[in-house]
Steps between C-alpha positions, in 0.01 A plus 500: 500500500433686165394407149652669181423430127748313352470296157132579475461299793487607876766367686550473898802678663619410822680751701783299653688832601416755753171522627315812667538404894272745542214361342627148372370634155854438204622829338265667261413283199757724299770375650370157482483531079872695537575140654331302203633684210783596637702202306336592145560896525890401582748437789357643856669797626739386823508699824813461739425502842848633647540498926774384766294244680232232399293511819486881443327437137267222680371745753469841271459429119442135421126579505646783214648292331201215443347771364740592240493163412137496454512801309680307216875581643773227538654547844875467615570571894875560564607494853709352801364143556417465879280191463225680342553475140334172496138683655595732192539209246214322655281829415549398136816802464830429387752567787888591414728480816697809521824479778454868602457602832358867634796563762786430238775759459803363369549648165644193329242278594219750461652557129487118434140568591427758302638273184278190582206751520622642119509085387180433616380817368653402158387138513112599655504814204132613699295754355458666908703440739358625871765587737421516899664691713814651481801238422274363242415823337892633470628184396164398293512809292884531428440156410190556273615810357808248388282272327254760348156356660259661419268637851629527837277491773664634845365490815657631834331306771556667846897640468570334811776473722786735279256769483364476854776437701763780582809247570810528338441231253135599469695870398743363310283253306277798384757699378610221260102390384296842501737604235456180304127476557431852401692400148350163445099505672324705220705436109315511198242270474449410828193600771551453889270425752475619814298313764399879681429885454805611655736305329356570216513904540836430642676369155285709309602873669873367546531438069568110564206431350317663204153557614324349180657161575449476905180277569326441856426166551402434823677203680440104432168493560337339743317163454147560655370129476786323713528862720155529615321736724393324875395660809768578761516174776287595805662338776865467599700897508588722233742362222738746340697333190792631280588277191799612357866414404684514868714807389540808695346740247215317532427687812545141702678636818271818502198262496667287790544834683147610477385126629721591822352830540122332464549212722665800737126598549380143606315455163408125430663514100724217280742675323563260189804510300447278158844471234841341532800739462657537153901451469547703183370752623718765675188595761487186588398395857660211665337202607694504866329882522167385411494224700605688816225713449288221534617409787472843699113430384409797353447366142441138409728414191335253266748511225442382144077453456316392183218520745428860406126529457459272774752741773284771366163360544638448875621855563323839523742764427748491197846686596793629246763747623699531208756740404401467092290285275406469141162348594523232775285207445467425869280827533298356216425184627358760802305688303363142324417359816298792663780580768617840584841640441727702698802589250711791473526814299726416231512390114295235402358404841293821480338358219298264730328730742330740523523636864165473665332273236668187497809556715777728674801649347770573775846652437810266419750402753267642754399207783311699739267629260461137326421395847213794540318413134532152595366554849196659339392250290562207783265673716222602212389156357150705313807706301666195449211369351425803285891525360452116419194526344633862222839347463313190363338716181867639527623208394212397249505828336879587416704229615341129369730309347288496100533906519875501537513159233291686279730844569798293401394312171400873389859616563625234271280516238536907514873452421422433110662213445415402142 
């Protein structure tokens, strides 16, 4: 709550918008008179959220986006309606359904696309429009450049499976977007964000991306009131848990490999698999796959959880193989909730260790040594403890959720909209 001259008189503003979840304290008061007066000093300035899926804007930037809307901004999400654009209305944003899916590749349908993006572009006319991840940012900035908006925000969140994978469509995929991201990521007017260091250096040294307009902000942010830090059970054996999408280059059958190898040695450990599989997606793992797993008992396969905090109050040891990340929110959630994290060596999951302090980095692909880092912490609960207990200020000092808000609503209102 805030109070702001007004008429001569003070007047009480409520903050219906985002609120810190750090420290349940609103926005500072400026935004809260940007709010007020916003309707005397003329129309607010409109931001354009612009992704393929609704439950992926739930998860990573609605918290982002309450802030922009706090800040004074009026707030458009465009994306694929999977059931979650009423959570998105119900957080007071409007929600445009968008029938655009990430695996499309038929060129007549994806064109038909690409003009329905251009209408609502036209019809929406926002001052920003923020584009994440890669479909959205070639066919969000043909489509802005098009209708002349003024500030493009892009943001290439992990890469994923065409520039992880080495199949033939994985190959053949690349060779038709790097060309067409390299033109599009970076025109005038626009800044992108990367979510890590390496991407970062990587656009930056390869002349994708001009170096004045690439901006490091790390992640979605972690919420540190609902994710909080509790000591490891005490009874019952060792709990290792990956949350993830079940895809391959998540690292999922190198993490089932290393369970084998553990349990090899007659060590009392659950191996916990948390995430359903993910048709669009190319890397996808198959239900029938997972499941047999399961039933070899190495790894127990939970599926879909909302249960997060909870699992990870329960377990001791926080586990992600992957091949690539931009900044996975399952190793925050570790770091959040005072658990250790064995991760590997690559882009943007190297951003959440740092070996010997709060975790282990191991190399990708690479079972037998994700089986020795694990082994180490399974049989070392006072390191355990110690890694819980530095990722914690990890997590409080670069990655709370009102540092990456506040890191956003900077971005925007650097852009100079008038």
């Amino acid at each position: 709550m805030c109070y702001v001259v007004f008429g001569g008189g003070w007047r009480e503003c409520l903050l219906t918008g985002f609120e810190s979840s750090l420290s349940g304290k609103p926005i500072h008061d400026k935004l809260c008179r940007r709010k007020l007066l916003s309707p005397l000093l003329g129309a607010m300035k409109k931001i354009l959220f612009f992704l393929t899926e609704d439950w992926f804007f739930c998860s990573h930037f609605r918290e982002r986006a309450l802030g922009a809307k706090a800040a004074g901004f009026d707030v458009v999400v465009l994306a694929r309606d999977t059931g979650c654009g009423r959570e998105i209305q119900a957080s007071g944003l409007r929600f445009v359904p968008l029938a655009i899916r990430r695996s499309g590749v038929n060129p007549l349908r994806e064109m038909g696309i690409l003009f329905q993006i251009w209408r609502h572009y036209h019809a929406e006319r926002p001052d920003i429009v923020h584009h994440i991840a890669m479909k959205p940012i070639i066919y969000g900035t043909a489509a802005a450049l098009f209708t002349r908006i003024q500030a493009v925000v892009n943001a290439p969140v992990g890469l994923g499976f065409v520039f992880t994978a080495d199949t033939l469509r994985a190959r053949l995929l690349r060779m038709i977007l790097a060309p067409a991201l390299r033109l599009l990521i970076n025109p005038e007017r626009s800044k992108v964000v990367f979510e890590n260091e390496d991407d970062l250096k990587s656009f930056v040294d390869g002349g994708s991306v001009r170096a004045g307009d690439a901006v490091l902000i790390r992640g979605a942010g972690i919420d540190l009131t609902k994710f909080r830090m509790v000591p490891e059970p005490e009874q019952g054996p060792v709990v290792v848990i990956l949350t993830a999408r079940m895809l391959w280059d998540k690292g999922i059958r190198e993490f089932v490999e290393a369970a084998s190898l553990i349990k090899k040695q007659g060590a009392a450990v659950r191996f916990l698999l948390v995430g359903s599989p993910d048709p669009d997606n190319p890397a996808s793992i198959s239900q029938k796959i997972l499941e047999s797993w399961a039933n070899e008992g190495g790894i127990e396969w939970l599926g879909h959880r909302t249960d997060i905090a909870e699992l990870l109050a329960a377990s001791h040891i926080v586990c992600l193989p992957s091949y690539r990340e931009g900044l996975p929110k399952s190793l925050l959630e570790a770091l959040a909730c005072g658990r250790p994290i064995v991760t590997t060596d690559v882009p943007g999951c190297r951003e959440t260790v740092r070996p010997g302090y709060n975790g282990r980095l191991v190399p990708a692909r690479d079972p037998v040594s994700l089986a020795g880092a694990l082994l180490q912490l399974i049989q070392n609960p006072a390191e355990r403890k110690a890694f819980g207990t530095n990722g914690r200020k990890m997590a409080e000092e670069i990655f709370a959720s009102e540092l990456i808000v506040g890191s956003t609503i900077r971005l925007y209102e650097s852009l100079g909209i008038p």
